[in-house]
N, CA, C and O atoms as CSV, one atom per row, in Angstrom:
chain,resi,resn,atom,element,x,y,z
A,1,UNK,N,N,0.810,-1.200,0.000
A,1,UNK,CA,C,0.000,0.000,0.000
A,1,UNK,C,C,0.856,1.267,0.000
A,1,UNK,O,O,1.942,1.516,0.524
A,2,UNK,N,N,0.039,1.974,-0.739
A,2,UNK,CA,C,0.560,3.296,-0.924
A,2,UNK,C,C,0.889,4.704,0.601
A,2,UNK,O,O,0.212,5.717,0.427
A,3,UNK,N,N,1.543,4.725,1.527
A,3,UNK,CA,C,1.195,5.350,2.870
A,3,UNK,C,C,1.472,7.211,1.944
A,3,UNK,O,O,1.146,8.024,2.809
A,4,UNK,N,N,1.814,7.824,0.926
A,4,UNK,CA,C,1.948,8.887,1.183
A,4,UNK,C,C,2.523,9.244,-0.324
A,4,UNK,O,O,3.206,8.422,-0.936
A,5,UNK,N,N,2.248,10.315,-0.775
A,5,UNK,CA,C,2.640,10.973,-1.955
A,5,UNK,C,C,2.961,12.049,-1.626
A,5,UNK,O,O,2.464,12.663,-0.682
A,6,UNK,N,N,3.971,12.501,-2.458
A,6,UNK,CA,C,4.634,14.144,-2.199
A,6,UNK,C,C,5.039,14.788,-3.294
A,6,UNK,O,O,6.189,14.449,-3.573
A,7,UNK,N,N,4.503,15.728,-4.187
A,7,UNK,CA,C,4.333,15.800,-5.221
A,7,UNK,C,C,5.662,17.557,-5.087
A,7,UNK,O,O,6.045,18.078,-4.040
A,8,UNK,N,N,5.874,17.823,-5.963
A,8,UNK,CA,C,7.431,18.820,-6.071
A,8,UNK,C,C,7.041,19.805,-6.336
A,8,UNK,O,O,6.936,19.480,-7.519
A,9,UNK,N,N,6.620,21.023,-6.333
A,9,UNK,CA,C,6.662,22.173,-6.761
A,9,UNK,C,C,7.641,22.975,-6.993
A,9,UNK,O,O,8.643,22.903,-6.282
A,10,UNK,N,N,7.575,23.722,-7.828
A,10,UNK,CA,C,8.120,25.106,-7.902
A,10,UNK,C,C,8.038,26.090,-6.881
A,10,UNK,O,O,7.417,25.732,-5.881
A,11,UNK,N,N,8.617,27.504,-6.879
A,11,UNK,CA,C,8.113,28.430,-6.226
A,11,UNK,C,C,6.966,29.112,-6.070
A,11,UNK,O,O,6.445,29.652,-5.095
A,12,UNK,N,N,6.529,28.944,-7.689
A,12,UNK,CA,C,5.213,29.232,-8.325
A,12,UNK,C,C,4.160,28.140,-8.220
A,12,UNK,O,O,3.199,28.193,-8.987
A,13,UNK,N,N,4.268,27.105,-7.289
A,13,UNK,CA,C,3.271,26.152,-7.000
A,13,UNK,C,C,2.899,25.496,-7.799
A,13,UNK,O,O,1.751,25.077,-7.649
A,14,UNK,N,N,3.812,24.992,-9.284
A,14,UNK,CA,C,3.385,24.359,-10.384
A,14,UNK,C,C,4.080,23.556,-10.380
A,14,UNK,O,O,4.959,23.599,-9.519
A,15,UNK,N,N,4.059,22.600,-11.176
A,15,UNK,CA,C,4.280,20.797,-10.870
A,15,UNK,C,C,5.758,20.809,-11.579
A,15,UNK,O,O,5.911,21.333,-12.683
A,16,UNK,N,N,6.853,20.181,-10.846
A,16,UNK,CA,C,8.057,19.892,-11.546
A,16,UNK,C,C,8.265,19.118,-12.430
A,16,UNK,O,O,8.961,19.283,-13.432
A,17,UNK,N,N,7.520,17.991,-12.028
A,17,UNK,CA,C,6.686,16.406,-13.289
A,17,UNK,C,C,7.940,15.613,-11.969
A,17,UNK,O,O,8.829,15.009,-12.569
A,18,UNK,N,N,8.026,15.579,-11.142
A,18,UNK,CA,C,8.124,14.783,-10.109
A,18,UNK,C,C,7.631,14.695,-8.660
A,18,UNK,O,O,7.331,15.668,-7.968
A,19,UNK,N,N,7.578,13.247,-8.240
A,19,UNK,CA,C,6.804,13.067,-7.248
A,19,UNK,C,C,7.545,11.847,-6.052
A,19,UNK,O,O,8.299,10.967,-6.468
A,20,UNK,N,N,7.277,11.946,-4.937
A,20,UNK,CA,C,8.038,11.065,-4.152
A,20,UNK,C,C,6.827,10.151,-3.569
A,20,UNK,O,O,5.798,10.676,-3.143
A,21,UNK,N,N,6.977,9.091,-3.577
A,21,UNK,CA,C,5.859,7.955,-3.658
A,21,UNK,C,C,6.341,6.968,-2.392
A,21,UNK,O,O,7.306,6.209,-2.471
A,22,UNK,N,N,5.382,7.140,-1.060
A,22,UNK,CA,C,6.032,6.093,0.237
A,22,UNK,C,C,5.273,4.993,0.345
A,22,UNK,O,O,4.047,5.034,0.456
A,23,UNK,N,N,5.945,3.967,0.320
A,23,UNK,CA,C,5.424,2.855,0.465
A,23,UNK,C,C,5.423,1.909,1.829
A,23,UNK,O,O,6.236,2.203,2.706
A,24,UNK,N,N,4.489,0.725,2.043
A,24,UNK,CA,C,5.037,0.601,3.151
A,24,UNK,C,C,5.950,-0.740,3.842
A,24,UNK,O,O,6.371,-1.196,4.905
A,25,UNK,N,N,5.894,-0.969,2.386
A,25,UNK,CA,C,6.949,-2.147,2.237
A,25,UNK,C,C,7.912,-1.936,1.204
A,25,UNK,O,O,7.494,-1.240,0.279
A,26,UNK,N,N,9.386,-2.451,1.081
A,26,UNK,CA,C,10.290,-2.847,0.324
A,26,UNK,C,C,9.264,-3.133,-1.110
A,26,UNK,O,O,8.937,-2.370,-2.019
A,27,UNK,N,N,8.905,-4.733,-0.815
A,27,UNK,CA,C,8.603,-5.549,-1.953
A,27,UNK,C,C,7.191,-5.014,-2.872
A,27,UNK,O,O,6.704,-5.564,-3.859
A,28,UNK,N,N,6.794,-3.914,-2.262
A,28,UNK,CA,C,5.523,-3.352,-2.843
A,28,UNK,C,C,6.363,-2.262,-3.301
A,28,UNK,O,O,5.780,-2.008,-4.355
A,29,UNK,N,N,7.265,-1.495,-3.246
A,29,UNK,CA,C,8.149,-0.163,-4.084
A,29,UNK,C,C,8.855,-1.019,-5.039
A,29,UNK,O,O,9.015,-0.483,-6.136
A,30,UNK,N,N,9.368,-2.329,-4.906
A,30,UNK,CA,C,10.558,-3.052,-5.816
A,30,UNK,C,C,9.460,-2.945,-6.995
A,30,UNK,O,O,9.688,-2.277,-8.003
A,31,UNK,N,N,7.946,-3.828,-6.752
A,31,UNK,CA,C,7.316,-4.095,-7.629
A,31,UNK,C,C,6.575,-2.974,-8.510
A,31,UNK,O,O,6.174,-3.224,-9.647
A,32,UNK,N,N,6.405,-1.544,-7.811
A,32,UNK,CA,C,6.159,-0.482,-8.428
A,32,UNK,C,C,6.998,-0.007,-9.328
A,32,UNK,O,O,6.615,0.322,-10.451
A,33,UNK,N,N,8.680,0.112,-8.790
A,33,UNK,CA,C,9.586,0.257,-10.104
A,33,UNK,C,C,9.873,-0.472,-11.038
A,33,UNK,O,O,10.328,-0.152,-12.136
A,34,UNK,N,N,9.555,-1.726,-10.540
A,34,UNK,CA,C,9.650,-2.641,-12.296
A,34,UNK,C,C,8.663,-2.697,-13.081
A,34,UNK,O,O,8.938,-3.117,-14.205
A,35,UNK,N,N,7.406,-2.370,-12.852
A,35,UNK,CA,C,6.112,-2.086,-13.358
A,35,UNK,C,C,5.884,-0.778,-14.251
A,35,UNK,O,O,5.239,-0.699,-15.296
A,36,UNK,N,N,6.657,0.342,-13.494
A,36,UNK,CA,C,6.123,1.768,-13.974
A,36,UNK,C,C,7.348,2.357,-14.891
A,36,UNK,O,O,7.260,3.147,-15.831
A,37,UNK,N,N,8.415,1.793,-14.389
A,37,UNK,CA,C,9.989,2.669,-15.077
A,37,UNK,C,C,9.610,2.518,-16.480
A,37,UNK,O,O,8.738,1.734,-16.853
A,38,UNK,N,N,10.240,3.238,-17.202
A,38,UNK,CA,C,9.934,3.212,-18.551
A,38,UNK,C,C,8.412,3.489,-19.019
A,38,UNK,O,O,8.361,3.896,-20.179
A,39,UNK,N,N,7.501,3.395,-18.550
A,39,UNK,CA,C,5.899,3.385,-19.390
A,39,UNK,C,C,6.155,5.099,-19.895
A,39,UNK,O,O,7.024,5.947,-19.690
A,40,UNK,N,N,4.909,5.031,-20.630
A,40,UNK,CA,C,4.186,6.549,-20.723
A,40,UNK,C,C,3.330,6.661,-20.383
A,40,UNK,O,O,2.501,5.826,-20.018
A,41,UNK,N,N,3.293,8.219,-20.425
A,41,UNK,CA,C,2.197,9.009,-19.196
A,41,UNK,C,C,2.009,10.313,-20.275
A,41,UNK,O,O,2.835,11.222,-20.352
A,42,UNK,N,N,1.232,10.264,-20.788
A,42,UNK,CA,C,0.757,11.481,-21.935
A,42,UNK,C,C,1.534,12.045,-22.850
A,42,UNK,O,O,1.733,13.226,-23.131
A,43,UNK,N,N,2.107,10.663,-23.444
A,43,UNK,CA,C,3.327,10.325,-24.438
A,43,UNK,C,C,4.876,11.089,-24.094
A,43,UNK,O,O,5.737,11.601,-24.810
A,44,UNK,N,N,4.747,10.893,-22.770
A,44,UNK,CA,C,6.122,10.715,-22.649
A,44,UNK,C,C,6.453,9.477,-21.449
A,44,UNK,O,O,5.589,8.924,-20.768
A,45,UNK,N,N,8.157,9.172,-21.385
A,45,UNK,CA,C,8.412,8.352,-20.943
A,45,UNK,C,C,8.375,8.780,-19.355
A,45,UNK,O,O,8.542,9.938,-18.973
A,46,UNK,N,N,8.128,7.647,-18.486
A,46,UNK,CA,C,8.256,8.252,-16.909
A,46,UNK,C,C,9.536,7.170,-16.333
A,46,UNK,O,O,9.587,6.009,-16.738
A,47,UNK,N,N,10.164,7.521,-15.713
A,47,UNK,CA,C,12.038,7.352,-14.996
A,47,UNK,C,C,10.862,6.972,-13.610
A,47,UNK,O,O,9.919,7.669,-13.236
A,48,UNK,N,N,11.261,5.814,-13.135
A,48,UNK,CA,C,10.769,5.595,-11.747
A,48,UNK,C,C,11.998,4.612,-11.046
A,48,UNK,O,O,12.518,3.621,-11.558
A,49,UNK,N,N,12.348,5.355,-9.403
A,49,UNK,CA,C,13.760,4.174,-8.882
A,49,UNK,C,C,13.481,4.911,-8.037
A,49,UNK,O,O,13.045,6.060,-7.965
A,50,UNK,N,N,14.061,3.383,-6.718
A,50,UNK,CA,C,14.040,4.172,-5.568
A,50,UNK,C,C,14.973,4.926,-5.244
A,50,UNK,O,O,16.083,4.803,-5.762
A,51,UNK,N,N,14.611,6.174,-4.007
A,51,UNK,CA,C,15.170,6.909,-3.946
A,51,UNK,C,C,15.979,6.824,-2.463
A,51,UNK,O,O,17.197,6.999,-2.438
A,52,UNK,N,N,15.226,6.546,-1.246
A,52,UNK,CA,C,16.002,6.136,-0.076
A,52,UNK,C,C,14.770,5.217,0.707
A,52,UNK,O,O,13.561,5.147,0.483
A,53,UNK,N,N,15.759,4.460,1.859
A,53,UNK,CA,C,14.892,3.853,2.723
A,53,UNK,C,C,14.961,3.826,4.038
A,53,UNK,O,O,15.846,3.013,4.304
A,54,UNK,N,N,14.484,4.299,5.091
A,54,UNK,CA,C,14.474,4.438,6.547
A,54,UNK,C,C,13.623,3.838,7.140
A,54,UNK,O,O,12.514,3.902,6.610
A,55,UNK,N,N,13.699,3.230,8.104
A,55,UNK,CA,C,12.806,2.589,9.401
A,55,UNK,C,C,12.084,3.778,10.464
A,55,UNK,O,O,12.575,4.717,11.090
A,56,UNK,N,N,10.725,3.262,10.342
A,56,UNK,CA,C,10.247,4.185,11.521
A,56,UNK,C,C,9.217,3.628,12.255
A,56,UNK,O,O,8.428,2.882,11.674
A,57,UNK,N,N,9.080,3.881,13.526
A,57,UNK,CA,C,8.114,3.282,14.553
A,57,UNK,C,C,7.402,3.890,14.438
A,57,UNK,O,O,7.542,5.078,14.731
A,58,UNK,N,N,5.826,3.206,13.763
A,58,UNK,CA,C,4.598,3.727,14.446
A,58,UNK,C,C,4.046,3.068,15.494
A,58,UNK,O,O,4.335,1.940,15.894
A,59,UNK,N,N,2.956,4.086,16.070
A,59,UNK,CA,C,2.113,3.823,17.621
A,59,UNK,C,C,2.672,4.651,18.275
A,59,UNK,O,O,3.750,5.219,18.097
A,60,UNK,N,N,1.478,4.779,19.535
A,60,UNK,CA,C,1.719,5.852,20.542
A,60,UNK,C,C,2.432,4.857,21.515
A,60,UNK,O,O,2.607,3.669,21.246
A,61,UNK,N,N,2.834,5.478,22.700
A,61,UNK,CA,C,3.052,4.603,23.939
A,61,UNK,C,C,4.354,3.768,23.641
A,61,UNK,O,O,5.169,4.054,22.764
A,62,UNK,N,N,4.451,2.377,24.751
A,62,UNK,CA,C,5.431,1.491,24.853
A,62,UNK,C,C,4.868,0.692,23.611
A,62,UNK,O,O,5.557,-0.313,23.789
A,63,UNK,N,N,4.341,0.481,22.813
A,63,UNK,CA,C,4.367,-0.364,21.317
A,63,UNK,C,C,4.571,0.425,20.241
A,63,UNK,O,O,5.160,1.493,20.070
A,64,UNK,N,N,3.968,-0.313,19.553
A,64,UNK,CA,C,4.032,0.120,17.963
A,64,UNK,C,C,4.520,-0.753,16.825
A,64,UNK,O,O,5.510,-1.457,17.023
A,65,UNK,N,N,4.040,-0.765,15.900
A,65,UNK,CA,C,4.876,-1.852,14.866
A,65,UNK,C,C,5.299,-0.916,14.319
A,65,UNK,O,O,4.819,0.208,14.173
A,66,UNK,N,N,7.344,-1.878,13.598
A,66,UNK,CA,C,7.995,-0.971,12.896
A,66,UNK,C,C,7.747,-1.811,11.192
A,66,UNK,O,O,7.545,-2.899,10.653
A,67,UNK,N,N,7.952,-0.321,10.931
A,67,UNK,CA,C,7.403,-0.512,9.480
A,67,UNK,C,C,8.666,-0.097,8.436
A,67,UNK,O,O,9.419,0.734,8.943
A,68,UNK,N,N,8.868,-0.331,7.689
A,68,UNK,CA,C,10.223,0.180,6.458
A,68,UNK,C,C,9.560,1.116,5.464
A,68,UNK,O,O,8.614,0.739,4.772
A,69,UNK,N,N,10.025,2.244,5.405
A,69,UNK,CA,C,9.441,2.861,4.477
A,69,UNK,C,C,9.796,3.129,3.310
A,69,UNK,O,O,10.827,2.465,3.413
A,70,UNK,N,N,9.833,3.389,2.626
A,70,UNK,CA,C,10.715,3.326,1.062
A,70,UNK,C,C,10.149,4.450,-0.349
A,70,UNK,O,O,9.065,4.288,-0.908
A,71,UNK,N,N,11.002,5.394,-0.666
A,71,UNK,CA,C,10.185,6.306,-1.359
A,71,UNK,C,C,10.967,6.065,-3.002
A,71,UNK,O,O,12.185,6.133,-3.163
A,72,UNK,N,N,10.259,5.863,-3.793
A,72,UNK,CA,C,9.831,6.648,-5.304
A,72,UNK,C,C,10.275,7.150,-5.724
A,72,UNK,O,O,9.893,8.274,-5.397
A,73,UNK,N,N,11.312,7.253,-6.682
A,73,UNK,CA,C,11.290,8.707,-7.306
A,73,UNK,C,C,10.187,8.736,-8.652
A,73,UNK,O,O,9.585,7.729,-9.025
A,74,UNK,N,N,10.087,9.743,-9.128
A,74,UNK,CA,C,8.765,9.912,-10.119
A,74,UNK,C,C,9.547,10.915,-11.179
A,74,UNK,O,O,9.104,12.047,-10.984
A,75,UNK,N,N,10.422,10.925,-12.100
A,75,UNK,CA,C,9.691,11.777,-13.136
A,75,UNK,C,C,9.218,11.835,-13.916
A,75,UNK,O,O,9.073,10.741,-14.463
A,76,UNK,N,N,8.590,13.033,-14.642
A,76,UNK,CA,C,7.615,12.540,-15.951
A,76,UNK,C,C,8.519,14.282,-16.612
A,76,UNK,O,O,8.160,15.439,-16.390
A,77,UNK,N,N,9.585,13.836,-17.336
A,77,UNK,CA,C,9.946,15.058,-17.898
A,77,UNK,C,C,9.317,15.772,-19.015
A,77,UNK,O,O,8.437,15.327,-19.753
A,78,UNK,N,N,9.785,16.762,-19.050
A,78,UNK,CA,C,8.578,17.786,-20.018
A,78,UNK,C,C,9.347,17.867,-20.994
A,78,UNK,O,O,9.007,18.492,-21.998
């Protein structure tokens, strides 16, 4: 599953044609970049690889499950 999108702006609040995509597993981002790299997206090509990966605890209190998070890179150049 998809936990979070983060899409790039400019200064001018207009779209860079990249996006950072968090996932909440490894094997669900592996399978997004071998799926999406290369396709098109309104005839052009889109570049998709991961970009970094960090561990973080969710839950309040003495628990929580830890989860791996793993982000996306996205571009769709102009």
């Amino acid at each position: 599953p998809i936990i979070n999108v983060n899409l790039i702006l400019d200064k001018y609040k207009q779209s860079t044609g990249r996006a950072y995509i968090v996932f909440e597993d490894q094997h669900t981002a592996q399978s997004f970049v071998e799926k999406m790299n290369g396709q098109s997206l309104d005839g052009r090509t889109i570049n998709v690889s991961l970009a970094s990966a960090s561990g973080k605890k969710s839950g309040g209190g003495g628990g929580g499950a830890y989860h791996e998070f793993v982000s996306c890179r996205f571009d769709h150049n102009k």
